[in-house]
N, CA, C and O of each residue as an XYZ file, in Angstrom:
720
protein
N      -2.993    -19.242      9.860
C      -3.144    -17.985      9.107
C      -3.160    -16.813     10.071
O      -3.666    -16.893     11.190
N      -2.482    -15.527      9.501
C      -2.227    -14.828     10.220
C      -3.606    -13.798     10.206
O      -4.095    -13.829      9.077
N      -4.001    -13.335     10.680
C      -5.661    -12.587     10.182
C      -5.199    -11.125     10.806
O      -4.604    -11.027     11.880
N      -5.567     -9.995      9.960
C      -5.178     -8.664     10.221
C      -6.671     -7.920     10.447
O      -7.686     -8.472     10.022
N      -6.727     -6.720     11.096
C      -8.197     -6.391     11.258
C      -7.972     -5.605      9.809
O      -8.904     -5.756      9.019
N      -6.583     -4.583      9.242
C      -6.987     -4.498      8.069
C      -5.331     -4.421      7.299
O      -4.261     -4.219      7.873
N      -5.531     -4.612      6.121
C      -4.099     -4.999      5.422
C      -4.163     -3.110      4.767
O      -5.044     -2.592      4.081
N      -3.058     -2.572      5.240
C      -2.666     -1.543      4.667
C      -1.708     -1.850      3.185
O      -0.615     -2.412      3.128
N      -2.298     -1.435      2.365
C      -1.324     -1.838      0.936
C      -0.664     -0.194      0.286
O      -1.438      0.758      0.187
N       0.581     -0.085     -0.044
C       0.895      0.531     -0.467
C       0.736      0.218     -2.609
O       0.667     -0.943     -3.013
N       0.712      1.232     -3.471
C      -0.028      0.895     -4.383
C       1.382      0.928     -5.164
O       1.990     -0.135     -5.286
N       1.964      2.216     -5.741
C       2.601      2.128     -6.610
C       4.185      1.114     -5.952
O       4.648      1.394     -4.846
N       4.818     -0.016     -6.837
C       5.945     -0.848     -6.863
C       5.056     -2.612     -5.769
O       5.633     -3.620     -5.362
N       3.940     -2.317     -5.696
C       3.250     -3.248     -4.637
C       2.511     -3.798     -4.891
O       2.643     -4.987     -4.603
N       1.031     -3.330     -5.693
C       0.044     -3.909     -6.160
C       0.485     -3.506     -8.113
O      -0.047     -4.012     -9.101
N       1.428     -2.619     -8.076
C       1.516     -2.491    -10.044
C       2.907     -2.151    -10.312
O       3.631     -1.751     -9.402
N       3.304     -2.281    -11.455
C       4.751     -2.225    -11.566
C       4.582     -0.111    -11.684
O       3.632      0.562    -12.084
N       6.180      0.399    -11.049
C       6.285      1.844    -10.553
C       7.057      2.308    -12.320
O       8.279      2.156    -12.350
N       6.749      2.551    -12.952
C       7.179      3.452    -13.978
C       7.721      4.875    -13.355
O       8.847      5.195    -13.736
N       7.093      5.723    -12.492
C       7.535      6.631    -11.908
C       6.064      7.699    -12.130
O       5.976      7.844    -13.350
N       5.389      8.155    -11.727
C       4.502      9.365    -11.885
C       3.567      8.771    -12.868
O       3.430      9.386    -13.926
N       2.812      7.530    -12.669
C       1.605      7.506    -13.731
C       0.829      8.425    -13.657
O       0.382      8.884    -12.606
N       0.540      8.859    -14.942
C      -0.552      9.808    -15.356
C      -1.222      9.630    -16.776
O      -1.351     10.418    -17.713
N      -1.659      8.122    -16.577
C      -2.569      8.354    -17.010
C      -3.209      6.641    -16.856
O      -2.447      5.755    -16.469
N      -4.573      6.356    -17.184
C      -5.075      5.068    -16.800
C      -4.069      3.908    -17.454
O      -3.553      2.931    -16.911
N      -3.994      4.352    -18.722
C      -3.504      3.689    -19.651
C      -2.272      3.149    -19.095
O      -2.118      1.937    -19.250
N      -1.042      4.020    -18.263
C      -0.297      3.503    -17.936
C      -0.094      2.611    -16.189
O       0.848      2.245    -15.485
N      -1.638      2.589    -16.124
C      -1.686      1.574    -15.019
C      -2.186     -0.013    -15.315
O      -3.011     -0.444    -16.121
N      -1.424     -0.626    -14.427
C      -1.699     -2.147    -14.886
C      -1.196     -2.947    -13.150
O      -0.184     -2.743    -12.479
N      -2.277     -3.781    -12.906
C      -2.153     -4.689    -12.103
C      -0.456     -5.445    -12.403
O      -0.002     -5.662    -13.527
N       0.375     -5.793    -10.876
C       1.077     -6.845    -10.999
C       0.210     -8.118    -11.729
O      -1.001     -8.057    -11.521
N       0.594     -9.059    -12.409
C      -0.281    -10.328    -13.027
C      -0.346    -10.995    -11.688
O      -1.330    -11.683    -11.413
N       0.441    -10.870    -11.007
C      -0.213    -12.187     -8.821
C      -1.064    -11.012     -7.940
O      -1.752    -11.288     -6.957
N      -0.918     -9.918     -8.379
C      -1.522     -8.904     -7.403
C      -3.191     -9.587     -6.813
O      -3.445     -9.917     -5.655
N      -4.082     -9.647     -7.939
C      -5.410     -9.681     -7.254
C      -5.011    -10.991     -7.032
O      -4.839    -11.005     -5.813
N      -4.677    -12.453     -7.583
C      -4.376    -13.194     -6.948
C      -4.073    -13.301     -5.483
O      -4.874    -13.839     -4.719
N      -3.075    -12.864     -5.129
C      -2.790    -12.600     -3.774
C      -3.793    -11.762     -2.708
O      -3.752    -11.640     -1.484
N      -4.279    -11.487     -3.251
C      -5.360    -10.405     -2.364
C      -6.385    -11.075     -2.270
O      -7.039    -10.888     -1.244
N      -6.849    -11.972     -3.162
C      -7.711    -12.967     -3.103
C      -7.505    -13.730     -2.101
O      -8.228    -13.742     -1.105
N      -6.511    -14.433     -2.264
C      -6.140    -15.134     -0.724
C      -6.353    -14.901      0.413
O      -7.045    -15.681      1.068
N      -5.883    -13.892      0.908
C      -5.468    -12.788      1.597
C      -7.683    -12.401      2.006
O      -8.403    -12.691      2.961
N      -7.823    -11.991      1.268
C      -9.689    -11.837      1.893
C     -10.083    -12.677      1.529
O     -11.161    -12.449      0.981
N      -9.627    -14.271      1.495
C     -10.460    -15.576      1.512
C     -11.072    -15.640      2.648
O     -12.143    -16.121      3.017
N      -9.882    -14.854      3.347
C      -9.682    -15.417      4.851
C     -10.090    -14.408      5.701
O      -9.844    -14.500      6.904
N     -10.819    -13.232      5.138
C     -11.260    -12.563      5.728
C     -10.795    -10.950      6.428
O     -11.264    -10.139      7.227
N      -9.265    -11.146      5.335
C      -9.232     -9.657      5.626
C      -9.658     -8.384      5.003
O     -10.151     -8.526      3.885
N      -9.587     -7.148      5.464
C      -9.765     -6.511      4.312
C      -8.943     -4.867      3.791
O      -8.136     -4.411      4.601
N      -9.033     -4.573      3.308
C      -7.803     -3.687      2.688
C      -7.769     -2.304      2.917
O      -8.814     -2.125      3.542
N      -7.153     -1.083      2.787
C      -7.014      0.103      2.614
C      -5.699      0.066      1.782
O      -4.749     -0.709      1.883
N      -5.922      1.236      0.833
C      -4.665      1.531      0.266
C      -4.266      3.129      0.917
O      -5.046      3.974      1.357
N      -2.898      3.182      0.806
C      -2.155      4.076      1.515
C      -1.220      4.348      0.304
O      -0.480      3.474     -0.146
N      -1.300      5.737     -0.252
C      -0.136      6.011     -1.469
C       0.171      7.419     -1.371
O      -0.762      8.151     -1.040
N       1.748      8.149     -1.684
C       2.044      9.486     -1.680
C       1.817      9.385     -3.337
O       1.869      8.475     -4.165
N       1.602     10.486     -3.356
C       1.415     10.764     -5.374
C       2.190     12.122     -4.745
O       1.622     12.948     -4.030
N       3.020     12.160     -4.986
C       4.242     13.750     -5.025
C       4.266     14.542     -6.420
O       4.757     15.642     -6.674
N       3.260     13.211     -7.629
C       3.247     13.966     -9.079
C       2.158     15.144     -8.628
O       2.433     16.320     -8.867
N       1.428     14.935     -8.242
C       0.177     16.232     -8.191
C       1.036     16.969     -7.721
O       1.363     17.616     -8.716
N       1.847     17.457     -6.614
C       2.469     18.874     -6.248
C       3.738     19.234     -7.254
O       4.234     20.350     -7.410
N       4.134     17.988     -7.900
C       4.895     18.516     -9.394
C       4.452     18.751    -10.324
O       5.188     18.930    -11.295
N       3.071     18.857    -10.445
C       2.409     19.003    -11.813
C       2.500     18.423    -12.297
O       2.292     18.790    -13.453
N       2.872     16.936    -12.171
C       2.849     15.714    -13.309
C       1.569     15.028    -13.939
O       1.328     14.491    -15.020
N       0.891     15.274    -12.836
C      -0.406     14.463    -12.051
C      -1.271     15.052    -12.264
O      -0.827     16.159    -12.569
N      -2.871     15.079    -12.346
C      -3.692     15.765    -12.200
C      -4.714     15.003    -11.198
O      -4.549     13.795    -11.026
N      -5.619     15.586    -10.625
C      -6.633     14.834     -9.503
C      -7.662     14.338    -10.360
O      -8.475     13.584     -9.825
N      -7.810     14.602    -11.600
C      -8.769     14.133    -12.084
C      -8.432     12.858    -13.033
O      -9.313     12.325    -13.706
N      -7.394     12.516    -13.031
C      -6.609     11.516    -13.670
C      -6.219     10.432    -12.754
O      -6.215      9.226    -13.000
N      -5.921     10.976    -11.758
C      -5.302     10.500     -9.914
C      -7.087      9.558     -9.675
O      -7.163      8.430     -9.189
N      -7.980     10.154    -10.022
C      -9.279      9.683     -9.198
C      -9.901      8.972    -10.436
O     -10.871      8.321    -10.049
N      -9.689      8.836    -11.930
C      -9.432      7.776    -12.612
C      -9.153      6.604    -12.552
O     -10.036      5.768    -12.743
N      -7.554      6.148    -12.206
C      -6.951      5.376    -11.890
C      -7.573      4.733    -10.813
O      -7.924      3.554    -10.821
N      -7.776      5.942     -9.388
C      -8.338      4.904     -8.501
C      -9.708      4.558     -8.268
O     -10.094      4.044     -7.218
N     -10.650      4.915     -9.511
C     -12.015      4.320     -9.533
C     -11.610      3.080    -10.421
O     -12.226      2.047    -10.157
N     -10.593      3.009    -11.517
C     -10.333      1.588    -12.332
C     -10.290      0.492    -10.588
O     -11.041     -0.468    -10.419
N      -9.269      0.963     -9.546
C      -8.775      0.015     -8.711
C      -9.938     -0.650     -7.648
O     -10.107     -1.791     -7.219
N     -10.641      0.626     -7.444
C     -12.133      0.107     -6.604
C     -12.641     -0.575     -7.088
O     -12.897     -1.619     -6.489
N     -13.152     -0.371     -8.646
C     -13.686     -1.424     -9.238
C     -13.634     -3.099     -9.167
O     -14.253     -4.079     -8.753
N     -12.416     -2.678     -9.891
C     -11.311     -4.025     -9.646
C     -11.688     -4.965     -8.410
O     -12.231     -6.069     -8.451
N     -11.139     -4.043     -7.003
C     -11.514     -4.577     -5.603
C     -12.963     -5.000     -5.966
O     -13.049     -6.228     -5.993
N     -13.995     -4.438     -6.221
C     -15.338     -4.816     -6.150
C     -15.489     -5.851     -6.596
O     -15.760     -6.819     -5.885
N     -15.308     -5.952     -8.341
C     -15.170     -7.051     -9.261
C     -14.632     -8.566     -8.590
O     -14.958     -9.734     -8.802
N     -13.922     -8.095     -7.935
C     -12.934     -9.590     -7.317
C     -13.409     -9.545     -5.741
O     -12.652     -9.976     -4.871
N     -14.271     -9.183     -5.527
C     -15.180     -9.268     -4.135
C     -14.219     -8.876     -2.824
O     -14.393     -9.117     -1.629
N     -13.262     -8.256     -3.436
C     -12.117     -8.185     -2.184
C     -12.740     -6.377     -1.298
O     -13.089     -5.317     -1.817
N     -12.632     -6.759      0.005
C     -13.099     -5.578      0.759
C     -12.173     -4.449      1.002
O     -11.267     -4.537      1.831
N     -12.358     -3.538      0.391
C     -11.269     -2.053     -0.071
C     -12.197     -1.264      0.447
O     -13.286     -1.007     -0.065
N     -11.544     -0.655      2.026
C     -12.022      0.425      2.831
C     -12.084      1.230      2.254
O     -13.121      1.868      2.438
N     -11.083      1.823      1.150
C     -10.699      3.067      1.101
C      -9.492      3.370      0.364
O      -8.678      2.451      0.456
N      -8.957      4.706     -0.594
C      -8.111      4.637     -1.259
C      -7.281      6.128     -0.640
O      -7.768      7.212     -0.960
N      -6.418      6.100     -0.029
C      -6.107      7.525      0.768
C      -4.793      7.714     -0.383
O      -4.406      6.866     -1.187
N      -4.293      9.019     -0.188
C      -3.054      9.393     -1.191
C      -3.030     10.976     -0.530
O      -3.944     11.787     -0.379
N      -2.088     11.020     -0.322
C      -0.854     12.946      0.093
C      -0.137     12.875     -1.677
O       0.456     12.105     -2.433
N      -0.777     14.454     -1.606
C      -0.319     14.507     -3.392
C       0.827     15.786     -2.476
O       1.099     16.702     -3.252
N       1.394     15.947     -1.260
C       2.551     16.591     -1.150
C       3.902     16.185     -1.560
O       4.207     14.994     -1.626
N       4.620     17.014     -1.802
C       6.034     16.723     -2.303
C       7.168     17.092     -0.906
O       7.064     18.037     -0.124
N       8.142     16.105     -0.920
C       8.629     15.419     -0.390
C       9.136     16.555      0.718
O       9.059     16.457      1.943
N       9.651     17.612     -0.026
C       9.969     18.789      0.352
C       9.396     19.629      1.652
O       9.935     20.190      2.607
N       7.960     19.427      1.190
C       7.035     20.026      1.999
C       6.221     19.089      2.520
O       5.057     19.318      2.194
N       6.352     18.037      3.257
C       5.666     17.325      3.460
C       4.894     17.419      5.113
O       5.395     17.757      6.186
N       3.602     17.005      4.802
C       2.561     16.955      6.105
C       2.923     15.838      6.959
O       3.842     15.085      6.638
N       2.175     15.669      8.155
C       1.929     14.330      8.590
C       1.485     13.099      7.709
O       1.837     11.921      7.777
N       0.642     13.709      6.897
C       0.256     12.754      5.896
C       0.712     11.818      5.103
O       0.021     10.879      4.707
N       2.146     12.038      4.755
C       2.918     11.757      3.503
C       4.165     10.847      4.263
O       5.137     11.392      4.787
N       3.945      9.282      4.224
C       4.499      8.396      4.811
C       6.194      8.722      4.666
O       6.707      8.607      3.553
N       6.820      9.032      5.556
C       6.564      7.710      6.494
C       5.510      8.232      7.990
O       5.462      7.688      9.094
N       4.807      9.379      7.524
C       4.234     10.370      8.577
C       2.936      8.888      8.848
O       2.871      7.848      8.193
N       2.165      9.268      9.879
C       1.482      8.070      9.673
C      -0.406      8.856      9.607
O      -1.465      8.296      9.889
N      -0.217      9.955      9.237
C      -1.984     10.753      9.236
C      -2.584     10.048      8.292
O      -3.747      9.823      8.627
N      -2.262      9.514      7.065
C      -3.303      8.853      6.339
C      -3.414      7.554      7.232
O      -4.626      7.533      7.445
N      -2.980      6.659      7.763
C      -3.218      5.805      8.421
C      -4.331      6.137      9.457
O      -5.377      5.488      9.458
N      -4.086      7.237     10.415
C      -4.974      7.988     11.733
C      -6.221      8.278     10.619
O      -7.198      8.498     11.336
N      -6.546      8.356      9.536
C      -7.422      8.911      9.056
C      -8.416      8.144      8.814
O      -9.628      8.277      8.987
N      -7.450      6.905      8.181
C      -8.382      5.629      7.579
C      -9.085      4.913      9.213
O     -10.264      4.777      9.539
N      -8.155      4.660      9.771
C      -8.806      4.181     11.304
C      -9.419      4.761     11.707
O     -10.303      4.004     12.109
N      -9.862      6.409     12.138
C     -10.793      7.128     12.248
C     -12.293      7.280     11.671
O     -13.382      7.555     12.174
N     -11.800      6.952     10.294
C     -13.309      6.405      9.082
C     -13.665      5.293      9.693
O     -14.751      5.345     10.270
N     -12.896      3.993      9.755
C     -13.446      2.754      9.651
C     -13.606      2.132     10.785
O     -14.391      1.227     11.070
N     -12.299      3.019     11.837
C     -12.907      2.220     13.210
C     -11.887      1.403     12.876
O     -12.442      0.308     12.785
N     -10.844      1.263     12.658
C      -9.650      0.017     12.304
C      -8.434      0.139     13.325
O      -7.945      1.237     13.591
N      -7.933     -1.159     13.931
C      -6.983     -0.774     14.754
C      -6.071     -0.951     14.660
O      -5.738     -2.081     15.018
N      -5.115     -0.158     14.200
C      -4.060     -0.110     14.278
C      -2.988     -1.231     14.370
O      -2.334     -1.846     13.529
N      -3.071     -1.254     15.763
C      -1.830     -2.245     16.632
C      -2.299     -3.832     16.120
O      -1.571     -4.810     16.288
N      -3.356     -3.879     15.609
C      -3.712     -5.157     14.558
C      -3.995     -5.389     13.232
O      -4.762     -6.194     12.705
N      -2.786     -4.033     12.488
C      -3.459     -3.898     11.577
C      -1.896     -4.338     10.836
O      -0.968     -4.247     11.640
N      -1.527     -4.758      9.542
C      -0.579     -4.748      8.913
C      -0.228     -3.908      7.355
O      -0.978     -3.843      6.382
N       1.278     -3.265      7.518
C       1.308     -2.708      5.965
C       2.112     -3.126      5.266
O       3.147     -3.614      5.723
N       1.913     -3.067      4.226
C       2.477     -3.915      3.417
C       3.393     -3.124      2.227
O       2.586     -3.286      1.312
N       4.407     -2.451      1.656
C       4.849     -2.095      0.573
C       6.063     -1.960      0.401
O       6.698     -2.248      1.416
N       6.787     -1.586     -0.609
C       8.203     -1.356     -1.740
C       8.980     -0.285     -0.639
O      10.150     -0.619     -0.456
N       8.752      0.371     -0.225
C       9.859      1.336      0.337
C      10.456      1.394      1.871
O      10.000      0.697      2.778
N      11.293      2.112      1.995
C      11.453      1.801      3.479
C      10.671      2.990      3.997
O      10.804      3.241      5.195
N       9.733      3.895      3.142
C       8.261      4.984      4.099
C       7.176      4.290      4.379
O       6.299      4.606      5.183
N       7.244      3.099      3.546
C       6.269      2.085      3.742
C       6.221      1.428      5.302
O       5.395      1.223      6.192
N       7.452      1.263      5.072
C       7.846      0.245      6.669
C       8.215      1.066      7.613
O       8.152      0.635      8.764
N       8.704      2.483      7.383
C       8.550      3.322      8.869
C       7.224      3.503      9.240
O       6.699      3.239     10.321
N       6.540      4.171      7.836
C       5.138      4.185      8.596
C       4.143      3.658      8.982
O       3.108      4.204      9.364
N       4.555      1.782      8.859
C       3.727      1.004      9.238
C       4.569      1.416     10.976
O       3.953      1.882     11.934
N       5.612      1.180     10.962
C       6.267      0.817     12.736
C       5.747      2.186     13.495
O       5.207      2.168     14.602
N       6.041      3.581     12.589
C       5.412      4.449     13.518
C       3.923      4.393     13.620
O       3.651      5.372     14.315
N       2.689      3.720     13.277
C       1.617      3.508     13.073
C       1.365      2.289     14.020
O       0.204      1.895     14.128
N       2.155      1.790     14.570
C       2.333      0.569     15.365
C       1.506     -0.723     14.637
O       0.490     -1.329     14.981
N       2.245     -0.837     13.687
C       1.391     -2.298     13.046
C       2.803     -3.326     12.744
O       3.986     -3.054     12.950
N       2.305     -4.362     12.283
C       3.504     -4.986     11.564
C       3.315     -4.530     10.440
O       2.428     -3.733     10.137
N       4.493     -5.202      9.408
C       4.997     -4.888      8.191
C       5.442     -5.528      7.479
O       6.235     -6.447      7.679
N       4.953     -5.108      6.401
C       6.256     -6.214      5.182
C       6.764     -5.558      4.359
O       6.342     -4.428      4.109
N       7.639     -6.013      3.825
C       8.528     -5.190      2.503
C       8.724     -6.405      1.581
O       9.432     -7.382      1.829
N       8.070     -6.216      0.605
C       8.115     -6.510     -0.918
C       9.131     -6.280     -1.832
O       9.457     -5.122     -2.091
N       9.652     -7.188     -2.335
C      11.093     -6.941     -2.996
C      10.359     -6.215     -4.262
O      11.116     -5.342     -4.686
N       9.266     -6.271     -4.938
C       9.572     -5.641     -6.259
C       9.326     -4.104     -6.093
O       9.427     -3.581     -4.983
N       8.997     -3.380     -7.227
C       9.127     -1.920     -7.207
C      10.843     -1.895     -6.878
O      11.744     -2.472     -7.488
N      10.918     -0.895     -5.537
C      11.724     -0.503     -5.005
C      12.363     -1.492     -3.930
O      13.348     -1.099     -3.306
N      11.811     -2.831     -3.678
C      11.880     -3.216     -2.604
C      13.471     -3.543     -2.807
O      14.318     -3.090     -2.036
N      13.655     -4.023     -3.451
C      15.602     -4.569     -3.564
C      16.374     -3.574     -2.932
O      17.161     -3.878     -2.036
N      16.142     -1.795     -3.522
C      16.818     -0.839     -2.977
C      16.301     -0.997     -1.350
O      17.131     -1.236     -0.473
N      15.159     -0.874     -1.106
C      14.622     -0.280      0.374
C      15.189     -1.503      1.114
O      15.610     -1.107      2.201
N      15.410     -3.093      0.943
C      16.138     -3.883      1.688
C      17.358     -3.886      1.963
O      17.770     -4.560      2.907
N      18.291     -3.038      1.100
C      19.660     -2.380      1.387
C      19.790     -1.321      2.008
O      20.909     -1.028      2.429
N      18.544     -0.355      2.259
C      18.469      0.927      2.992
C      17.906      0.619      4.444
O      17.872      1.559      5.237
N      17.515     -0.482      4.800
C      16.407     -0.307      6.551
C      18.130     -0.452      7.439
O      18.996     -1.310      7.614
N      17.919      0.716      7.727
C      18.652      0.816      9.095
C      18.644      0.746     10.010
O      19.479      0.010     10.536
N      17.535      1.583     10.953
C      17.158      1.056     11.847
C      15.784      0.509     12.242
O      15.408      0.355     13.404
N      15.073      0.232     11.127
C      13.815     -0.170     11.136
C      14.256     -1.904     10.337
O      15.088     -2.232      9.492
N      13.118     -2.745     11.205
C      13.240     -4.094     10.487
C      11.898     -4.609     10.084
O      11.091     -4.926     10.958
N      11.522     -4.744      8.445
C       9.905     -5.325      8.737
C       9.772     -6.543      9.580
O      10.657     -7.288     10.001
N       8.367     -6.595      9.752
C       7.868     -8.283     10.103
C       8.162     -9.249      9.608
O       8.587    -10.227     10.223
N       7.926     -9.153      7.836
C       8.337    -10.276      7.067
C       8.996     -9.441      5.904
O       9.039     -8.213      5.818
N       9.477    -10.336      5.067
C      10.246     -9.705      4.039
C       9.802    -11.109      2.870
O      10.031    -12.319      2.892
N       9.012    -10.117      1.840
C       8.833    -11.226      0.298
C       9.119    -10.700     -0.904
O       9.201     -9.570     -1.385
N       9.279    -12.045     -1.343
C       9.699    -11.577     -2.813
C       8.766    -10.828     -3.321
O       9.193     -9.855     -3.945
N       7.510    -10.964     -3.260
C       6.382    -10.350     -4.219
C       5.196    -10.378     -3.055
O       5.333    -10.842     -1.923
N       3.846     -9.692     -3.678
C       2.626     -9.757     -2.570
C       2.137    -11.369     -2.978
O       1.075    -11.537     -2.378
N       2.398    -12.317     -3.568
C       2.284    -13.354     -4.136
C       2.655    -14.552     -2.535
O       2.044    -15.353     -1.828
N       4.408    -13.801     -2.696
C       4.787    -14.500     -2.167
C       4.235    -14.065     -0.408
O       3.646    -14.998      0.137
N       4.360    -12.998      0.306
C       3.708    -12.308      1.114
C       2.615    -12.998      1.350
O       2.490    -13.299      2.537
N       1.498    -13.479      0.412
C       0.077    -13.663      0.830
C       0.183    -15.148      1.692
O      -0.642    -15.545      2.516
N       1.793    -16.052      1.142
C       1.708    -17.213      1.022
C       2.333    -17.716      2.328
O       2.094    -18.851      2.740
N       3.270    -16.720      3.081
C       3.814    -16.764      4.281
C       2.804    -15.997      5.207
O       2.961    -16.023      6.428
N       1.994    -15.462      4.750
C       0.842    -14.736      5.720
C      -0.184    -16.360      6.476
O      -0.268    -16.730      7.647
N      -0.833    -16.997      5.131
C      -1.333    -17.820      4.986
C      -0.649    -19.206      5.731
O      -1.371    -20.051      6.259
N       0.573    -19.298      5.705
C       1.365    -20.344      6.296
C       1.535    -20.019      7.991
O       1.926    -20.882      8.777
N       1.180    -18.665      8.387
C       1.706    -18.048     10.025
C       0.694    -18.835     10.617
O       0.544    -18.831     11.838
């Protein structure tokens, strides 16, 4: 088993299916293997941060008070299923104007390691896009890319970036983690 000091998860196309701009609880819903897999995954002792751009808040799609909804349902969740969730970070900038923050930049990463004391160069991320997987490589971690969400497109787009592993699902991910 491969053991990470912390599993960076990207949220929307990774841990829930991406409709595009949820706004509202109602339209959030766990993948059905998601906590499964995460279960696994902190059987063994790792433990999590989520890393997400929400670009709906600077479009007005979004609201923060809807945004911090959703991610008290997900803490919960983490709690409920005993899984260890550092932290839920999100850049509500749009794409346009974007900070360090807003992956593939890697400041929410510098931020969460700064809180928790997490290192980096042993840390792995995990999600659907190819901002996912730059900003795990510029963050110096390994990586994976997840075929669902976006992942089908983002495995036809890595050009010059290659993840660590490549899975069908975080299902399948937890199961080649578990097999390293």
């Amino acid at each position: 088993m491969k053991k990470y000091d912390t599993i960076f998860l990207d949220r929307d196309g990774t841990l829930n299916p991406d409709p595009g701009y949820i706004n509202s609880l109602a339209q959030f819903a766990f993948y059905d293997f998601t906590l499964e897999a995460l279960k696994e995954l902190g059987n063994t002792g790792n433990r999590f941060c989520i890393v997400t751009n929400q670009s709906g808040i600077a479009r007005g799609i979004v609201d923060l008070d809807t945004l911090s909804e959703i991610h008290s349902f997900i803490l919960n969740q983490f709690y409920e299923n005993g899984l260890d969730l550092l932290g839920i970070y999100f850049c509500p900038d749009h794409p346009e104007e974007a900070s360090e923050f807003r992956k593939p930049g890697s400041g929410m990463f510098r931020q969460a390691s700064d809180d928790h004391g997490i290192v980096l160069s042993k840390s792995l991320m995990i999600g659907d896009a190819v901002s996912d997987i730059k900003a795990g490589v510029n963050s110096g971690m390994d990586t994976m890319l997840v075929l669902t969400g976006r992942g089908q497109q983002a495995k036809a787009d890595l050009d010059k970036v290659s993840p660590t592993y490549i899975a069908n699902d975080l299902l399948d991910g937890a199961n080649q983690l578990l097999a390293a």
